[in-house]
Structures are given as C-alpha cells and as structure tokens.
PDB file of N, CA, C and O in Angstrom:
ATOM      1  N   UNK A   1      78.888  46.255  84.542  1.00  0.00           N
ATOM      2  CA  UNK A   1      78.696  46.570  83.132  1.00  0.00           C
ATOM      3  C   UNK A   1      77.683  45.616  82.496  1.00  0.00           C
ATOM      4  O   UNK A   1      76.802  46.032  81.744  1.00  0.00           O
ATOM      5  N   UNK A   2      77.851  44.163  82.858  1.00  0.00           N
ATOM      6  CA  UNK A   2      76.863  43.678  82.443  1.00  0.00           C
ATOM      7  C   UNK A   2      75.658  43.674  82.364  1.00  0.00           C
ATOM      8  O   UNK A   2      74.997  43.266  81.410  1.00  0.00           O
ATOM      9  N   UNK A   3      75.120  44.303  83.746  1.00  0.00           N
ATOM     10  CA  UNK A   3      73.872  44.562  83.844  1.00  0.00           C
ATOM     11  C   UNK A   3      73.217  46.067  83.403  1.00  0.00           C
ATOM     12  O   UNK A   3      72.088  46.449  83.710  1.00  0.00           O
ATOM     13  N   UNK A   4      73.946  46.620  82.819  1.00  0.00           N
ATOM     14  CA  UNK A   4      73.963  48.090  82.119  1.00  0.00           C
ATOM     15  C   UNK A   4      73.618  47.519  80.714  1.00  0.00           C
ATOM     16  O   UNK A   4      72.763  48.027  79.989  1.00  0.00           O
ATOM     17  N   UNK A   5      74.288  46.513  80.414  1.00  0.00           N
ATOM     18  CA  UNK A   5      74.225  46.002  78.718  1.00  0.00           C
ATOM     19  C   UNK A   5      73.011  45.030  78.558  1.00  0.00           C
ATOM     20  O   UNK A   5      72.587  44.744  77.438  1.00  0.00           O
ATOM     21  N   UNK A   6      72.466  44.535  79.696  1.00  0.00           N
ATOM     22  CA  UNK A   6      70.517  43.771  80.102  1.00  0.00           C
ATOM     23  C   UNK A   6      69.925  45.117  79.785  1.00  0.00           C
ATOM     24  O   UNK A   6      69.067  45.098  78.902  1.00  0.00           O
ATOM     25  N   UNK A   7      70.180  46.167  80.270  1.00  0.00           N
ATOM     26  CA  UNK A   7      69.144  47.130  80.840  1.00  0.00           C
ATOM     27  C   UNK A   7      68.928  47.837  79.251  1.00  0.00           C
ATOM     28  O   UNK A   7      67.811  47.987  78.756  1.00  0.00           O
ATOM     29  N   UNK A   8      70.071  48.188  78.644  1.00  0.00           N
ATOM     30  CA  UNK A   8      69.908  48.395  77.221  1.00  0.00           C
ATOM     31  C   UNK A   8      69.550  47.382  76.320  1.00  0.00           C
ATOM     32  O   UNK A   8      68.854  47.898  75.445  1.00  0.00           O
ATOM     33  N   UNK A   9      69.742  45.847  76.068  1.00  0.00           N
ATOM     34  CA  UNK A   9      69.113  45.088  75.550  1.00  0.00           C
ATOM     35  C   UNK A   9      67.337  45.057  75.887  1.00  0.00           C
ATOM     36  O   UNK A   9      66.470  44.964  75.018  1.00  0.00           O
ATOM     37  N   UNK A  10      67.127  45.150  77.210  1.00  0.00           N
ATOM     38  CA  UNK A  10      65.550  45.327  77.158  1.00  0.00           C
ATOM     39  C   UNK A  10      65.181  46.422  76.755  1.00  0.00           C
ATOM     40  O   UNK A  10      64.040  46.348  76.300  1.00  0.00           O
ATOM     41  N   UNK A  11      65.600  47.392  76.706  1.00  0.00           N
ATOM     42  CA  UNK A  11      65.092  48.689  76.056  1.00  0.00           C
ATOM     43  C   UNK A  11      64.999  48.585  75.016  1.00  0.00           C
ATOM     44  O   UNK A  11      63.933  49.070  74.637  1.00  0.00           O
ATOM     45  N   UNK A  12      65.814  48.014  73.925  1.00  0.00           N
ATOM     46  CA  UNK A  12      65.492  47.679  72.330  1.00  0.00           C
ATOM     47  C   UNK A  12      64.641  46.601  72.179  1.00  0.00           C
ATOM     48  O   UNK A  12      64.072  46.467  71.096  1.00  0.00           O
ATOM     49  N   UNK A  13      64.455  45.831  73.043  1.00  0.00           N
ATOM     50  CA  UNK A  13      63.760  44.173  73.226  1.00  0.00           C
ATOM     51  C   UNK A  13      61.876  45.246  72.742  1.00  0.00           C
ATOM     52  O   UNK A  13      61.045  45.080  71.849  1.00  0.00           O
ATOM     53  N   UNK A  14      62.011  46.437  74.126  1.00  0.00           N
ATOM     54  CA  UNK A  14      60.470  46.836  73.597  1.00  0.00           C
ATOM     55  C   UNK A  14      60.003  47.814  72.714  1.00  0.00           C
ATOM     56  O   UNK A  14      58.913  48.385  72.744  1.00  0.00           O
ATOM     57  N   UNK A  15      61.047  47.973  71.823  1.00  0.00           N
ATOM     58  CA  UNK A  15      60.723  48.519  70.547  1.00  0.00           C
ATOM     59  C   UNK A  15      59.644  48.114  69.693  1.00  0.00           C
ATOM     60  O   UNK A  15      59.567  46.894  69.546  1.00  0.00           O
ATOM     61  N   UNK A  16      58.847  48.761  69.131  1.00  0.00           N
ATOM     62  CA  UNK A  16      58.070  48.426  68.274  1.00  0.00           C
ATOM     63  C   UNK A  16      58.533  48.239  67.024  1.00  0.00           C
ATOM     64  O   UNK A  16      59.515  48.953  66.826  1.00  0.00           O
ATOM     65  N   UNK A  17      58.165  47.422  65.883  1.00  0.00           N
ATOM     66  CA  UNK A  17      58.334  47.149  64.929  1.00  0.00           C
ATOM     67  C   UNK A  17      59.189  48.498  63.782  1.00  0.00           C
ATOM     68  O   UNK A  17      60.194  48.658  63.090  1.00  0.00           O
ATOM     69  N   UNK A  18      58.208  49.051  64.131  1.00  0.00           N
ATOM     70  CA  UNK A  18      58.065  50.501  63.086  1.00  0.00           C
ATOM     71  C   UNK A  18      59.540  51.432  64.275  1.00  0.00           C
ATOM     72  O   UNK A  18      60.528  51.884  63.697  1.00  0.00           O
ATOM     73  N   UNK A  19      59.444  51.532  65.495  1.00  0.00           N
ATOM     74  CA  UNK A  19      60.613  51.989  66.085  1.00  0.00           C
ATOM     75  C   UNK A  19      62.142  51.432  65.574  1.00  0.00           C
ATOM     76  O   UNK A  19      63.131  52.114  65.303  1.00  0.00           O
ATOM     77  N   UNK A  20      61.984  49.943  65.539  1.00  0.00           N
ATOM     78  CA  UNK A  20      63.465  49.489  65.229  1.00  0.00           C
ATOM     79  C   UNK A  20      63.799  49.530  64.017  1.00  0.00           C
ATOM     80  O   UNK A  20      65.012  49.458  63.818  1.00  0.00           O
ATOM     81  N   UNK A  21      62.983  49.644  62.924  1.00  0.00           N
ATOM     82  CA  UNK A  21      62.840  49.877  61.715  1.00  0.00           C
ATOM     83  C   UNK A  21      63.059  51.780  61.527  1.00  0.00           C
ATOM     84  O   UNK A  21      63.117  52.319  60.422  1.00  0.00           O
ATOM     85  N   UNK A  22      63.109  52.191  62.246  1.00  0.00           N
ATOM     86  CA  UNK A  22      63.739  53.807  62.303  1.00  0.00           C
ATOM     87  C   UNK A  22      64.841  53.781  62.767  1.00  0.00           C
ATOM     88  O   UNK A  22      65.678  54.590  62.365  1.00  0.00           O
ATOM     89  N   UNK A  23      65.148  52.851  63.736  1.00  0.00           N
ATOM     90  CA  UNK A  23      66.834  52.647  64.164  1.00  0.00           C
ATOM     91  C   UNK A  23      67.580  52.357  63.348  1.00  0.00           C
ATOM     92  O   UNK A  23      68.644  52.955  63.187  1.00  0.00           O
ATOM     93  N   UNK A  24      67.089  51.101  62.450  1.00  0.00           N
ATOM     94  CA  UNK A  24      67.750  50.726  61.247  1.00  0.00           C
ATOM     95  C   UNK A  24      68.200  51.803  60.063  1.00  0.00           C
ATOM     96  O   UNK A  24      69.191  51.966  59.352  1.00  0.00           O
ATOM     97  N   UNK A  25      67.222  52.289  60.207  1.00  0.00           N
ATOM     98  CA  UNK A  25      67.323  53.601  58.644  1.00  0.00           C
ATOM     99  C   UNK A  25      68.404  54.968  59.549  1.00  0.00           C
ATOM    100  O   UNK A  25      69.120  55.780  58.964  1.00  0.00           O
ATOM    101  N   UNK A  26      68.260  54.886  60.700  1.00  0.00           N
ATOM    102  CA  UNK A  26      69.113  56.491  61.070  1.00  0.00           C
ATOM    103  C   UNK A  26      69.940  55.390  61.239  1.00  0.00           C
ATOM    104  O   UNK A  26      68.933  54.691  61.119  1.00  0.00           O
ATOM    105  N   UNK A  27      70.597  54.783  61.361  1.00  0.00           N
ATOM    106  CA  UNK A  27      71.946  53.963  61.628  1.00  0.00           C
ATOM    107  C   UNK A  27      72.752  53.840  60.148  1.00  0.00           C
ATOM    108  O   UNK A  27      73.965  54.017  60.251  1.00  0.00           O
ATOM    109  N   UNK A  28      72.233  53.551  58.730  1.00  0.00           N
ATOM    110  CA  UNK A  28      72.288  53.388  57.610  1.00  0.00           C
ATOM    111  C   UNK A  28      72.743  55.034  57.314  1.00  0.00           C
ATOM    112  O   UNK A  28      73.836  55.389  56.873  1.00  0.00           O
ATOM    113  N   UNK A  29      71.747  55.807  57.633  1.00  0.00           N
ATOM    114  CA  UNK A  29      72.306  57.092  56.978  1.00  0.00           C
ATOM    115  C   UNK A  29      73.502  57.417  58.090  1.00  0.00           C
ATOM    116  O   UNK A  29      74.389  58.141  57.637  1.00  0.00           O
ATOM    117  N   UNK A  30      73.649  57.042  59.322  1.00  0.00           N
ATOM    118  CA  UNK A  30      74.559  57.890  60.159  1.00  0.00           C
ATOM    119  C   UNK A  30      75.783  57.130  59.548  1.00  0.00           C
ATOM    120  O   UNK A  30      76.771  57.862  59.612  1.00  0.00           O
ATOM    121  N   UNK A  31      76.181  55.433  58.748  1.00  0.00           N
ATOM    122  CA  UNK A  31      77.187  56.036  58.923  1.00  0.00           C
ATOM    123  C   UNK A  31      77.365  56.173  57.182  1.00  0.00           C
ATOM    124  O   UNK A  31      78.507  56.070  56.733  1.00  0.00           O
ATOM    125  N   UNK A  32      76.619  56.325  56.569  1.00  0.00           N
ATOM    126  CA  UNK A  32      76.640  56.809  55.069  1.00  0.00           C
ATOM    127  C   UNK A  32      77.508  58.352  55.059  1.00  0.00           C
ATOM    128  O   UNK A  32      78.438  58.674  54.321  1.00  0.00           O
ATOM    129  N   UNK A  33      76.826  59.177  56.181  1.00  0.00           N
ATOM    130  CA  UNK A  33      77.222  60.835  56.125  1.00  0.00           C
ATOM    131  C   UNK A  33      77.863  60.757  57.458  1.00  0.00           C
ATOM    132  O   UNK A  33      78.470  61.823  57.551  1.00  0.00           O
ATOM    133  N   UNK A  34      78.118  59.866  58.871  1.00  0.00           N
ATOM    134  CA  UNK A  34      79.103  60.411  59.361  1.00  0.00           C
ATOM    135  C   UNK A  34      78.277  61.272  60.667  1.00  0.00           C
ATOM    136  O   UNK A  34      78.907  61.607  61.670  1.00  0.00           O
ATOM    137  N   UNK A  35      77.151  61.501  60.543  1.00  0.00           N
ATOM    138  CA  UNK A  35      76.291  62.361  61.175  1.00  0.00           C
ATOM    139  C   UNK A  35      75.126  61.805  61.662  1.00  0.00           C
ATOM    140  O   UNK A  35      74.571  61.127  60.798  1.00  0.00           O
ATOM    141  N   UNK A  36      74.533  61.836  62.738  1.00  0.00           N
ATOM    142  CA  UNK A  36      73.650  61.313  63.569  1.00  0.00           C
ATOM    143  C   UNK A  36      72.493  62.082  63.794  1.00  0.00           C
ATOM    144  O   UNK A  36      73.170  63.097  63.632  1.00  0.00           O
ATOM    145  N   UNK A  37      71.475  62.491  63.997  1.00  0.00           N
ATOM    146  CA  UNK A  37      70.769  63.649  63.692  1.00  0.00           C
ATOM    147  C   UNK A  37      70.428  63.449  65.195  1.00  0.00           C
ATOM    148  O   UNK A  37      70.222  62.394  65.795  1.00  0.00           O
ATOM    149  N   UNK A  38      70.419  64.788  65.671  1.00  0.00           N
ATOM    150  CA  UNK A  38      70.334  65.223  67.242  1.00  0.00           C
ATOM    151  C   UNK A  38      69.246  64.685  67.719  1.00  0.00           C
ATOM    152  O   UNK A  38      69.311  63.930  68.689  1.00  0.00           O
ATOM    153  N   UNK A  39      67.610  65.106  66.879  1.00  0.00           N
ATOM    154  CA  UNK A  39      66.533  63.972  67.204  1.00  0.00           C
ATOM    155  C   UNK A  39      66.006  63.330  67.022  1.00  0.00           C
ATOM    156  O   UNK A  39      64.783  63.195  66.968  1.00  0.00           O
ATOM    157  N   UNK A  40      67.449  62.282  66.761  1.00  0.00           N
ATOM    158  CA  UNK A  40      67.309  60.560  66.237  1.00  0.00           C
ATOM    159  C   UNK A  40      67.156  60.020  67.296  1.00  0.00           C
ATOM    160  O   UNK A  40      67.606  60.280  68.411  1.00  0.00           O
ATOM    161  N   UNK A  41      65.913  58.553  66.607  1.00  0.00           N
ATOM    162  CA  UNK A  41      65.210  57.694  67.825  1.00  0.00           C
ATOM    163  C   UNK A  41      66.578  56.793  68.531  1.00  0.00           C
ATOM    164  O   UNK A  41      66.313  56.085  69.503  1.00  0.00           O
ATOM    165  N   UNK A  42      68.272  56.846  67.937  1.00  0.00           N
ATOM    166  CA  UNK A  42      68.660  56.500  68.505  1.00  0.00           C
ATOM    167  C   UNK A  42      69.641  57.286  69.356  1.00  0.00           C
ATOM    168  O   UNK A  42      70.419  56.742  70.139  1.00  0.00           O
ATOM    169  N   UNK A  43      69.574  58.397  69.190  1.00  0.00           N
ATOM    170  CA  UNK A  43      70.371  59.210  70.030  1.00  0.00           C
ATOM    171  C   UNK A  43      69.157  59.421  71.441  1.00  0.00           C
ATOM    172  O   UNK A  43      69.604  59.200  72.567  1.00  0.00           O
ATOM    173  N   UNK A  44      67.739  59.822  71.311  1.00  0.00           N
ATOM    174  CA  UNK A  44      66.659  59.865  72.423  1.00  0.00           C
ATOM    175  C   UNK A  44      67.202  58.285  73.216  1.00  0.00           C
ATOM    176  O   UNK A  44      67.526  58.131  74.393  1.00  0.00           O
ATOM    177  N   UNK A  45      67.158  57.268  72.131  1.00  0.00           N
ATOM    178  CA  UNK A  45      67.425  56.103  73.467  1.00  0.00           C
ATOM    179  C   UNK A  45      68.540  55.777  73.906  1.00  0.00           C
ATOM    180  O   UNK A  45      68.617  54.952  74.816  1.00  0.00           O
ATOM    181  N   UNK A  46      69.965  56.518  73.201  1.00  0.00           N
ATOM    182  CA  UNK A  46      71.584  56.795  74.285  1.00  0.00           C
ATOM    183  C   UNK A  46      71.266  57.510  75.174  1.00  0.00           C
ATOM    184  O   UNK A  46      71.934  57.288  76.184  1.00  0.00           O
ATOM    185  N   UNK A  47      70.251  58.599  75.325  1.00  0.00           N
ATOM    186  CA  UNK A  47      70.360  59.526  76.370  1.00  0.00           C
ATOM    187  C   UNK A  47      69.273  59.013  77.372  1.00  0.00           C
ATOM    188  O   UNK A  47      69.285  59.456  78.520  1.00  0.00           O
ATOM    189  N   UNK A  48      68.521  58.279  77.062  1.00  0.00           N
ATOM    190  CA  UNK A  48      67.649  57.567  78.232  1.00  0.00           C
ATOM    191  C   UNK A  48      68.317  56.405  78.479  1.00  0.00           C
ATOM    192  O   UNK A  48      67.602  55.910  79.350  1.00  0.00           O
ATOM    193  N   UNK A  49      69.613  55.293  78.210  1.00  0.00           N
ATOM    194  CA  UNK A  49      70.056  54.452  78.759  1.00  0.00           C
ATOM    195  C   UNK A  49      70.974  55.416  79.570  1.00  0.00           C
ATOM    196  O   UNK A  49      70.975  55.339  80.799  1.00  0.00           O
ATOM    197  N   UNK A  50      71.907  56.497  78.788  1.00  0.00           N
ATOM    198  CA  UNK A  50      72.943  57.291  79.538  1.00  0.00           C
ATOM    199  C   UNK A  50      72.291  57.359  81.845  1.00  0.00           C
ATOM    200  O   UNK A  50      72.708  56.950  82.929  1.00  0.00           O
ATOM    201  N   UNK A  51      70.740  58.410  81.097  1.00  0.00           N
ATOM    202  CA  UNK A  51      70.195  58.818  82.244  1.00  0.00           C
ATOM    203  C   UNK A  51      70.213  57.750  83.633  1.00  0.00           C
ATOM    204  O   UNK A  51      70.766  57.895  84.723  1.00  0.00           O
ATOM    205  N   UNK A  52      69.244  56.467  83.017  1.00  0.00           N
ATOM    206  CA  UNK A  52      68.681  55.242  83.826  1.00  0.00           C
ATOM    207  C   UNK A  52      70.028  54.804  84.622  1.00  0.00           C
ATOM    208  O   UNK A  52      70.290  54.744  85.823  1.00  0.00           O
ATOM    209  N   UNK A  53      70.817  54.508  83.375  1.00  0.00           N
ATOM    210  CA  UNK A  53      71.872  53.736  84.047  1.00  0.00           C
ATOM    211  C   UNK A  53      73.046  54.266  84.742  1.00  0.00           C
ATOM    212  O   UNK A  53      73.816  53.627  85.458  1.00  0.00           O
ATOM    213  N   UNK A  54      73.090  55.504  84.448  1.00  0.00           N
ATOM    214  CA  UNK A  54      74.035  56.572  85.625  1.00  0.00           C
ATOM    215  C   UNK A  54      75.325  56.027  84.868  1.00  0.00           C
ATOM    216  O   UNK A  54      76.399  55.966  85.467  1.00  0.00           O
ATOM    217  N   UNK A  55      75.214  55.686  83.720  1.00  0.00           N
ATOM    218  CA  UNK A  55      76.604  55.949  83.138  1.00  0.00           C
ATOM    219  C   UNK A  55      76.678  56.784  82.047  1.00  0.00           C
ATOM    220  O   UNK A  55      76.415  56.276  80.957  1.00  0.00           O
ATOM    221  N   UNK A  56      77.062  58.285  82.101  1.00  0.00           N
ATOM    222  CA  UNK A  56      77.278  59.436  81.607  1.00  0.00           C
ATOM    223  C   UNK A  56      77.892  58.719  80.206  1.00  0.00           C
ATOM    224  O   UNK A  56      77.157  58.813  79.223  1.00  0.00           O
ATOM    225  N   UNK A  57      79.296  57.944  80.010  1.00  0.00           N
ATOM    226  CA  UNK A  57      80.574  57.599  79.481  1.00  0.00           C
ATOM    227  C   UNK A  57      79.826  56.681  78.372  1.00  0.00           C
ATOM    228  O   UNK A  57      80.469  56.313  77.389  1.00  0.00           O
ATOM    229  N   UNK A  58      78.903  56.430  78.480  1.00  0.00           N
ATOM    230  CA  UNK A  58      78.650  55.214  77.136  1.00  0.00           C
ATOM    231  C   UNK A  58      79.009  55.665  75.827  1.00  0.00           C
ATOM    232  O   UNK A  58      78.591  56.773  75.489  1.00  0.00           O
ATOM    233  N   UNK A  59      79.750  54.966  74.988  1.00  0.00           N
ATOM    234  CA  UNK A  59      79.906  55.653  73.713  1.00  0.00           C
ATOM    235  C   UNK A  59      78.313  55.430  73.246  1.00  0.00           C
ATOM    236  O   UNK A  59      77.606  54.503  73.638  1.00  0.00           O
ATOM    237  N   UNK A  60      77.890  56.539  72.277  1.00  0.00           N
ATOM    238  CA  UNK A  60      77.207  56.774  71.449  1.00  0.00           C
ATOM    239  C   UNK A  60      77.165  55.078  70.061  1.00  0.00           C
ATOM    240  O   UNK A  60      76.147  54.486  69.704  1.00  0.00           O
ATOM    241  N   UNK A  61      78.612  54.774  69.627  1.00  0.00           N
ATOM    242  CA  UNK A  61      79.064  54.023  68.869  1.00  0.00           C
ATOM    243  C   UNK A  61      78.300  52.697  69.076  1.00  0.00           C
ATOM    244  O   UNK A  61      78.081  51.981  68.098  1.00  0.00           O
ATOM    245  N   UNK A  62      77.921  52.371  70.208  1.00  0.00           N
ATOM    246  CA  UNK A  62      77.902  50.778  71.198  1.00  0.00           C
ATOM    247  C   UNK A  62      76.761  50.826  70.538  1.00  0.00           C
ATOM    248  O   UNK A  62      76.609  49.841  69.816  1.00  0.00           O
ATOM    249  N   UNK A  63      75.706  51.768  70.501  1.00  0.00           N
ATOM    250  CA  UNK A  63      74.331  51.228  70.264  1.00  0.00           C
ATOM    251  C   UNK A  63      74.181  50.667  69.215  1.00  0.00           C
ATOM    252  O   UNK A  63      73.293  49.825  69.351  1.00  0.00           O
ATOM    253  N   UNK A  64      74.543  50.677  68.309  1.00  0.00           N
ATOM    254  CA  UNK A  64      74.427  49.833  67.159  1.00  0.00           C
ATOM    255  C   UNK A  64      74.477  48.512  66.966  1.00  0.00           C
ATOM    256  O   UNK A  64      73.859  48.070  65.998  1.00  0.00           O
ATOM    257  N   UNK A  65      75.259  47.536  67.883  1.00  0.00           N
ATOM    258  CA  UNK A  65      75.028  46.596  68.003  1.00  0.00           C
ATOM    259  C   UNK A  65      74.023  45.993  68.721  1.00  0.00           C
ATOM    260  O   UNK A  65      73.528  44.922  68.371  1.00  0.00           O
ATOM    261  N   UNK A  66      73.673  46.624  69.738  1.00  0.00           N
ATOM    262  CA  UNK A  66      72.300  45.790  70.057  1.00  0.00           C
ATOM    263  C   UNK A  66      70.774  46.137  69.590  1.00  0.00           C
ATOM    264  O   UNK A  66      69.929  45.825  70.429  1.00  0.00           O
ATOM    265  N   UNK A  67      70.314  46.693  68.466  1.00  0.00           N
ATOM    266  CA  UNK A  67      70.099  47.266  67.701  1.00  0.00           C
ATOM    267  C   UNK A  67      69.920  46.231  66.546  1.00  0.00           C
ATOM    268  O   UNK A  67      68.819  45.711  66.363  1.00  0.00           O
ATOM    269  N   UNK A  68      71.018  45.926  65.751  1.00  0.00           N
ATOM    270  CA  UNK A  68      71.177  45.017  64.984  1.00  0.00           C
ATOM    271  C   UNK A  68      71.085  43.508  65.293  1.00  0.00           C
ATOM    272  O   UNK A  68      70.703  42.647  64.500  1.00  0.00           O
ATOM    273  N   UNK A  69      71.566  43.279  66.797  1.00  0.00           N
ATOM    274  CA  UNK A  69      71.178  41.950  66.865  1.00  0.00           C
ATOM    275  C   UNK A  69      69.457  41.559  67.294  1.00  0.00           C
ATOM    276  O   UNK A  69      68.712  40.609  67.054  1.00  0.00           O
ATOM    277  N   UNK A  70      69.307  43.083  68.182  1.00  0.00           N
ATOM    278  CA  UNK A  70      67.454  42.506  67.949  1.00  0.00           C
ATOM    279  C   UNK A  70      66.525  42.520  66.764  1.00  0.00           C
ATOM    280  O   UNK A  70      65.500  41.837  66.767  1.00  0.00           O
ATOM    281  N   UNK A  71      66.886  43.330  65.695  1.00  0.00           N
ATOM    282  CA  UNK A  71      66.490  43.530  64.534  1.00  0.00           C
ATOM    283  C   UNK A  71      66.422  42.186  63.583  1.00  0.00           C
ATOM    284  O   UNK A  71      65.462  41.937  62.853  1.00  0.00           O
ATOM    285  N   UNK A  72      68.028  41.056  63.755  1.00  0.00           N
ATOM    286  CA  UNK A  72      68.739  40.167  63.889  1.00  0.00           C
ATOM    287  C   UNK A  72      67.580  38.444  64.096  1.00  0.00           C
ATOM    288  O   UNK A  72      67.337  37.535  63.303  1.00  0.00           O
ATOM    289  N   UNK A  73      67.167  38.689  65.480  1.00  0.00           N
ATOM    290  CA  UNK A  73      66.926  38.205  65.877  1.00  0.00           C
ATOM    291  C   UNK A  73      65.311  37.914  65.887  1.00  0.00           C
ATOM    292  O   UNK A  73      64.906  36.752  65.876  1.00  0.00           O
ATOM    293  N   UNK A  74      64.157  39.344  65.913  1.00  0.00           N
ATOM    294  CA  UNK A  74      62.902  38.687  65.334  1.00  0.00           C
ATOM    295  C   UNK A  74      62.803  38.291  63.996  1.00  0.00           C
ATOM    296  O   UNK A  74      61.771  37.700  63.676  1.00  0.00           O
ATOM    297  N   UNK A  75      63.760  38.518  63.051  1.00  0.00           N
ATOM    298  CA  UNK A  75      63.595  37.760  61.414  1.00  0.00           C
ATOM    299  C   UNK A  75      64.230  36.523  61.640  1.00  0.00           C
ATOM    300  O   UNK A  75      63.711  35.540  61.112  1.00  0.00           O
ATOM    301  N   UNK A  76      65.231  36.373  62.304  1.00  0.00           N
ATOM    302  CA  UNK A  76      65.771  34.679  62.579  1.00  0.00           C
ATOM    303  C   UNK A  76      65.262  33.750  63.520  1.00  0.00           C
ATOM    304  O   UNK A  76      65.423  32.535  63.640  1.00  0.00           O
ATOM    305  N   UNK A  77      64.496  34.739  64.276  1.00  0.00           N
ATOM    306  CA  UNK A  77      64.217  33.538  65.883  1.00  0.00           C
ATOM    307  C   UNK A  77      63.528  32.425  65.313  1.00  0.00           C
ATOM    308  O   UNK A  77      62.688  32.541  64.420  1.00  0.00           O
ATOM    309  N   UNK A  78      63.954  31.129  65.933  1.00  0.00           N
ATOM    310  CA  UNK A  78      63.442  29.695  65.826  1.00  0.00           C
ATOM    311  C   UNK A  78      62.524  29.211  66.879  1.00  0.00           C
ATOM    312  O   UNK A  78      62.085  28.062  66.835  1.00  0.00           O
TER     313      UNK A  78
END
C-alpha cells in the first residue's frame, strides 16, 4: 500500500500549477454539492492511479488528501 500512496503522491507532485489549482476548486465544489463531476481533473487522475496501480478498490474519498498536502506544501516549503 505504501508504495501505491508514492505512486499517487508523484502523480500530484507533477501537476502543474494551474492543474492543482483545478483540483482545489472541483474538491471545494464537490463537497459544497456532494457531487463530483464525471470529467473532473480529479476523478481523470482516480482512474489513472486506479488503472497504473491495479488497485480497482481505491476510494474516490482518499484523493483529497494528497492533493491538499501538495497544494500545502509549495506555499509552505522552506
């Protein structure tokens, strides 16, 4: 599992600015309304970690945190 949760941390690691900044805003409205929009940039990147990592079972829910901590992390890094 751990190395499933690297493989998704580098995948948000090479987000572009303007990408994680769309994660941020569909994450804000998903859970404002409850609803996730089918072709949200973060549902495209559950279903390409789902694919890569051959784990079907990932909640949808999980992505949000790593997400927020890289978002997190280029405004705080020292």
């Amino acid at each position: 599992m751990r190395d499933e949760i690297k493989m998704l941390e580098n995948m948000i690691t090479n987000l572009s600015e303007a990408e994680l900044e769309k994660c941020f805003e569909e994450i804000l409205e998903w859970r404002k309304t409850g609803v996730l929009s089918e072709d949200s940039l973060v549902r495209r990147l559950w279903n390409q970690f789902k694919e890569e990592s051959g784990n079907k079972a990932f909640p949808i829910y999980l992505m949000s945190e790593p997400i927020f901590y890289e978002i997190a992390y280029r405004h705080y890094k020292v």
